[in-house]
C-alpha positions in Angstrom: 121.1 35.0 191.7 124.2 36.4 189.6 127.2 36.7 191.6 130.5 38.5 190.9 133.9 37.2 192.4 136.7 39.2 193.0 140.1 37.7 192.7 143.5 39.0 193.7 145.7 37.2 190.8 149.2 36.4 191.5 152.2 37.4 189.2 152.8 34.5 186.5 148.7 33.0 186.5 146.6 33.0 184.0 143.3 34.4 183.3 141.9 31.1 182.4 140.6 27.9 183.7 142.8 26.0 181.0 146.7 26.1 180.0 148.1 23.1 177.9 151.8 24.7 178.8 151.4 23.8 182.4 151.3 27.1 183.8 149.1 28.6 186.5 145.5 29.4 185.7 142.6 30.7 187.7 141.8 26.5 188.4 144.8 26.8 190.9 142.9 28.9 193.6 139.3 29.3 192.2 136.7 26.2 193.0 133.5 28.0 192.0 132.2 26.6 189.2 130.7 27.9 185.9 132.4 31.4 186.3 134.3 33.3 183.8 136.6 36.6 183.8 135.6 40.1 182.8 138.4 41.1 180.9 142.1 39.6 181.0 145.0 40.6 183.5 148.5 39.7 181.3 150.3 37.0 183.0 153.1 39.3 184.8 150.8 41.8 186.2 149.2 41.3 189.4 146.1 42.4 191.7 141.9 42.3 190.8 140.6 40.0 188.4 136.9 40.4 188.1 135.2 36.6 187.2 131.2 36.3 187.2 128.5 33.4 186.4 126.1 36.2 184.2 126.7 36.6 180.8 125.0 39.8 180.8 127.4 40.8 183.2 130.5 40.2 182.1 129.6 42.2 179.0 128.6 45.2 180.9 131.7 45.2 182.8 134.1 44.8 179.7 131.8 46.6 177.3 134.3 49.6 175.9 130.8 51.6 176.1 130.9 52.1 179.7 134.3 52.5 180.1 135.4 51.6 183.4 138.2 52.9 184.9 141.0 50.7 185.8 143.0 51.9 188.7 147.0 50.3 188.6 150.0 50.8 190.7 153.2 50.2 188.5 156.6 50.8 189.7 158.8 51.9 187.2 162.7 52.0 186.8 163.5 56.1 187.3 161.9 58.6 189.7 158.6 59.6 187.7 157.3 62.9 189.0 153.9 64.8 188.3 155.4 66.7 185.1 155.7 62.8 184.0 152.0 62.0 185.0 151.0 64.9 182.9 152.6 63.5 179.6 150.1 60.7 180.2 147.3 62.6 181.2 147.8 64.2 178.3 148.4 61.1 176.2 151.2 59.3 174.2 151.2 57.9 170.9 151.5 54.0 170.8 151.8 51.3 167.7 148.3 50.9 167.9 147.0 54.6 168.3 146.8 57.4 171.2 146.7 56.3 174.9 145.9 58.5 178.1 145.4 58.3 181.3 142.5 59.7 183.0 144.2 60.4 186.5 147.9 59.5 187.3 150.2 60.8 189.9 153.4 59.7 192.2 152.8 57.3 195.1 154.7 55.8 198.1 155.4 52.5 197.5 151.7 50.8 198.5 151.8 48.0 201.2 152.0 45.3 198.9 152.5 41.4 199.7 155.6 40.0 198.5 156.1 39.3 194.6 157.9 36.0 194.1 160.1 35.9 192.2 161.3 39.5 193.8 161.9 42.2 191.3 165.2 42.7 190.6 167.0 45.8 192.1 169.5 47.8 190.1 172.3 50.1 192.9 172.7 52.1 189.7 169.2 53.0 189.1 166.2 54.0 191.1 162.7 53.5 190.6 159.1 54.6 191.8 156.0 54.2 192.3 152.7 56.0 189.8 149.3 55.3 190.6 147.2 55.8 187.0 143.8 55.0 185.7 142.9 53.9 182.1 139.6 53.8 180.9 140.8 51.5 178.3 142.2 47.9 178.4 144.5 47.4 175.5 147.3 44.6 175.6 150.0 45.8 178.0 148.6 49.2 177.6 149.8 50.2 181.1 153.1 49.4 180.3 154.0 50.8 177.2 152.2 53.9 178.2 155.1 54.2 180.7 158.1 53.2 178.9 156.7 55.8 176.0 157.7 58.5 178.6 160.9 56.5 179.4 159.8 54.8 182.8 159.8 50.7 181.9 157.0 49.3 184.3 159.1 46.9 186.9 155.8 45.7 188.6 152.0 46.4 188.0 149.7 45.5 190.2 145.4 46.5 189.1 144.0 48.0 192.3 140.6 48.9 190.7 137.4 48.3 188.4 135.1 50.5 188.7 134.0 50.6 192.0 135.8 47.5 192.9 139.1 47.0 194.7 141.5 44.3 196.1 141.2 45.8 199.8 141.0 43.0 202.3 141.6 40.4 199.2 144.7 38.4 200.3 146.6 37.7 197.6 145.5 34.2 195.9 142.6 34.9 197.6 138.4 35.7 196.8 135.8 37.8 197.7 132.4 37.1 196.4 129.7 40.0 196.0 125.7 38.5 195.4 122.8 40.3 193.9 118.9 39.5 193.1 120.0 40.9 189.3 122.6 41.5 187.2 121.7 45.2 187.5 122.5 45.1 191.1 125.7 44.1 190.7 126.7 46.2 187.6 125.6 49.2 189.9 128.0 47.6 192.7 130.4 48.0 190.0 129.9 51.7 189.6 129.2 52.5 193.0 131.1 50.6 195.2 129.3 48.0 197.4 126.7 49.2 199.5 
Protein backbone atom coordinates (compact mmCIF):
# COMPACT_ATOMS: atom_id res chain seq x y z
CA UNK A 1 0.00 0.00 0.00
CA UNK A 2 1.40 3.64 -0.92
CA UNK A 3 1.74 5.72 1.97
CA UNK A 4 2.35 9.47 2.26
CA UNK A 5 4.40 11.03 5.25
CA UNK A 6 3.99 14.34 6.49
CA UNK A 7 6.96 16.08 7.93
CA UNK A 8 7.24 19.20 9.91
CA UNK A 9 10.90 20.36 8.66
CA UNK A 10 12.92 22.43 10.88
CA UNK A 11 14.64 25.78 9.88
CA UNK A 12 18.33 24.96 8.43
CA UNK A 13 17.42 20.97 7.04
CA UNK A 14 17.41 19.86 4.07
CA UNK A 15 15.02 18.30 1.74
CA UNK A 16 17.25 15.42 1.12
CA UNK A 17 18.44 12.18 2.47
CA UNK A 18 22.10 13.14 1.48
CA UNK A 19 24.44 16.42 2.11
CA UNK A 20 28.32 16.04 1.54
CA UNK A 21 28.50 19.70 3.47
CA UNK A 22 27.49 18.16 6.71
CA UNK A 23 24.32 19.86 7.16
CA UNK A 24 20.97 18.51 8.28
CA UNK A 25 18.89 16.45 5.91
CA UNK A 26 15.62 14.61 6.25
CA UNK A 27 18.09 11.27 7.51
CA UNK A 28 18.29 13.28 10.87
CA UNK A 29 14.55 12.65 11.98
CA UNK A 30 13.08 10.38 9.17
CA UNK A 31 13.79 6.34 9.55
CA UNK A 32 11.27 5.20 6.92
CA UNK A 33 12.90 3.89 4.21
CA UNK A 34 12.62 4.17 0.38
CA UNK A 35 10.67 7.51 0.66
CA UNK A 36 11.20 10.59 -1.29
CA UNK A 37 9.84 14.41 -1.08
CA UNK A 38 7.16 15.98 -3.12
CA UNK A 39 8.59 19.07 -3.98
CA UNK A 40 11.54 21.05 -2.02
CA UNK A 41 11.11 23.36 1.19
CA UNK A 42 14.50 25.89 0.82
CA UNK A 43 16.68 25.32 3.75
CA UNK A 44 15.55 28.50 5.85
CA UNK A 45 12.00 27.98 5.61
CA UNK A 46 10.18 25.88 7.87
CA UNK A 47 6.83 23.65 8.40
CA UNK A 48 5.22 20.61 5.97
CA UNK A 49 7.31 18.67 3.84
CA UNK A 50 5.29 16.13 1.98
CA UNK A 51 7.69 12.64 1.37
CA UNK A 52 5.93 9.43 -0.16
CA UNK A 53 7.14 5.73 -1.30
CA UNK A 54 4.72 6.00 -4.90
CA UNK A 55 6.25 7.36 -7.74
CA UNK A 56 2.98 8.00 -9.15
CA UNK A 57 2.34 9.99 -6.31
CA UNK A 58 4.86 12.27 -5.90
CA UNK A 59 4.26 13.38 -9.44
CA UNK A 60 0.64 14.13 -8.87
CA UNK A 61 1.36 16.11 -5.97
CA UNK A 62 4.21 18.27 -7.56
CA UNK A 63 2.74 18.07 -11.09
CA UNK A 64 2.29 22.14 -12.06
CA UNK A 65 -1.04 20.58 -13.77
CA UNK A 66 -2.94 20.32 -10.59
CA UNK A 67 -1.68 23.12 -9.02
CA UNK A 68 -1.93 22.73 -5.40
CA UNK A 69 -2.16 25.43 -3.26
CA UNK A 70 0.50 26.00 -0.80
CA UNK A 71 -0.64 27.78 2.32
CA UNK A 72 2.61 29.82 4.23
CA UNK A 73 2.80 32.07 7.19
CA UNK A 74 5.79 34.60 6.71
CA UNK A 75 6.57 37.32 8.95
CA UNK A 76 7.90 40.10 7.40
CA UNK A 77 9.90 43.21 8.64
CA UNK A 78 6.97 46.28 8.44
CA UNK A 79 3.22 46.13 9.31
CA UNK A 80 1.77 44.63 6.01
CA UNK A 81 -1.90 45.41 5.83
CA UNK A 82 -4.79 44.07 3.34
CA UNK A 83 -4.05 47.00 0.72
CA UNK A 84 -0.51 45.00 0.75
CA UNK A 85 -2.23 41.55 0.32
CA UNK A 86 -3.99 42.98 -2.61
CA UNK A 87 -0.75 43.95 -4.56
CA UNK A 88 -0.07 40.16 -4.33
CA UNK A 89 -3.33 39.00 -5.09
CA UNK A 90 -3.08 40.97 -7.80
CA UNK A 91 0.50 39.85 -8.71
CA UNK A 92 4.08 41.29 -8.85
CA UNK A 93 6.56 41.14 -11.51
CA UNK A 94 9.74 39.00 -10.55
CA UNK A 95 13.26 38.16 -12.54
CA UNK A 96 11.73 35.17 -13.68
CA UNK A 97 8.04 36.39 -14.74
CA UNK A 98 4.63 37.40 -12.84
CA UNK A 99 3.83 35.95 -9.43
CA UNK A 100 0.38 36.08 -7.40
CA UNK A 101 -1.05 34.91 -4.72
CA UNK A 102 -4.35 33.20 -4.77
CA UNK A 103 -5.47 34.26 -1.09
CA UNK A 104 -3.35 36.38 1.28
CA UNK A 105 -4.31 38.51 4.23
CA UNK A 106 -2.79 39.84 7.81
CA UNK A 107 -2.61 37.32 10.67
CA UNK A 108 -1.77 37.30 14.42
CA UNK A 109 1.32 35.92 14.96
CA UNK A 110 0.31 31.83 14.77
CA UNK A 111 1.32 29.71 17.81
CA UNK A 112 4.46 28.59 16.55
CA UNK A 113 7.32 26.50 18.33
CA UNK A 114 10.47 28.22 18.89
CA UNK A 115 12.90 28.90 15.79
CA UNK A 116 16.49 28.38 16.91
CA UNK A 117 18.42 30.37 16.13
CA UNK A 118 15.67 33.22 17.16
CA UNK A 119 14.93 35.79 14.53
CA UNK A 120 16.56 38.72 15.21
CA UNK A 121 14.39 41.73 16.48
CA UNK A 122 15.06 45.22 15.27
CA UNK A 123 13.44 48.25 18.37
CA UNK A 124 13.56 50.43 15.25
CA UNK A 125 11.35 48.40 13.09
CA UNK A 126 8.29 46.32 13.41
CA UNK A 127 7.12 43.39 11.66
CA UNK A 128 4.04 41.11 10.92
CA UNK A 129 2.52 38.43 10.20
CA UNK A 130 0.62 37.45 6.25
CA UNK A 131 -0.86 34.27 5.71
CA UNK A 132 -0.78 33.64 1.62
CA UNK A 133 -1.24 30.87 -0.76
CA UNK A 134 0.64 30.14 -4.00
CA UNK A 135 -0.40 27.76 -6.45
CA UNK A 136 3.04 27.73 -7.66
CA UNK A 137 6.47 26.65 -6.13
CA UNK A 138 9.15 28.66 -7.69
CA UNK A 139 12.69 29.04 -5.84
CA UNK A 140 12.05 31.44 -2.84
CA UNK A 141 8.95 32.55 -4.61
CA UNK A 142 7.34 33.37 -1.21
CA UNK A 143 9.86 35.57 -0.44
CA UNK A 144 10.60 37.69 -3.12
CA UNK A 145 6.96 38.02 -3.70
CA UNK A 146 7.09 39.90 -0.34
CA UNK A 147 10.06 41.97 -0.49
CA UNK A 148 8.66 43.07 -4.29
CA UNK A 149 6.01 44.97 -2.15
CA UNK A 150 8.82 46.05 0.27
CA UNK A 151 8.09 43.52 3.25
CA UNK A 152 11.47 41.18 3.42
CA UNK A 153 10.15 37.74 4.74
CA UNK A 154 11.90 37.39 8.45
CA UNK A 155 10.49 33.76 8.94
CA UNK A 156 8.31 31.42 6.58
CA UNK A 157 6.89 28.63 7.83
CA UNK A 158 4.43 26.18 4.88
CA UNK A 159 1.32 25.46 6.77
CA UNK A 160 -0.40 23.63 3.74
CA UNK A 161 -0.52 21.28 0.61
CA UNK A 162 -3.48 20.83 -0.61
CA UNK A 163 -5.45 19.40 1.82
CA UNK A 164 -2.63 18.74 4.07
CA UNK A 165 -1.41 20.58 7.15
CA UNK A 166 1.21 20.50 10.02
CA UNK A 167 -1.67 20.50 12.80
CA UNK A 168 -0.72 18.15 15.59
CA UNK A 169 2.84 17.64 13.70
CA UNK A 170 5.38 18.54 16.39
CA UNK A 171 8.11 20.11 14.95
CA UNK A 172 10.90 17.47 13.80
CA UNK A 173 8.23 15.31 13.95
CA UNK A 174 5.86 12.70 11.29
CA UNK A 175 2.64 11.84 10.58
CA UNK A 176 2.00 9.03 8.24
CA UNK A 177 -1.40 8.83 6.10
CA UNK A 178 -2.01 4.97 4.29
CA UNK A 179 -4.11 4.20 1.35
CA UNK A 180 -5.09 0.84 -0.75
CA UNK A 181 -3.97 3.24 -4.01
CA UNK A 182 -2.29 6.01 -4.89
CA UNK A 183 -5.62 7.50 -5.89
CA UNK A 184 -6.66 7.38 -2.31
CA UNK A 185 -4.16 9.28 -1.18
CA UNK A 186 -3.90 12.00 -4.00
CA UNK A 187 -7.69 12.52 -3.15
CA UNK A 188 -6.57 12.83 0.67
CA UNK A 189 -4.52 15.43 -0.75
CA UNK A 190 -7.32 17.42 -2.17
CA UNK A 191 -9.77 16.69 0.31
CA UNK A 192 -8.36 16.59 3.44
CA UNK A 193 -8.22 13.23 5.33
CA UNK A 194 -11.26 11.52 5.81
Amino acid sequence: MPKLVLFNKPYHVLSQFTDEAGRKTLADFIKIKCIYPAGRLDYDSEGLLVLTDNGQLQSLISHPKYKLNKTYWAQVEGQINSNDCQKLINGVELKDGPARAIKCKPIVPPNLWDRIPPIRQRQTVADSWVELSIAEGRNRQVRRMTAAIGFPTLRLVRAQIGQLNIQDIGLGETKTLTGKTAADLFNQVLKGPQ
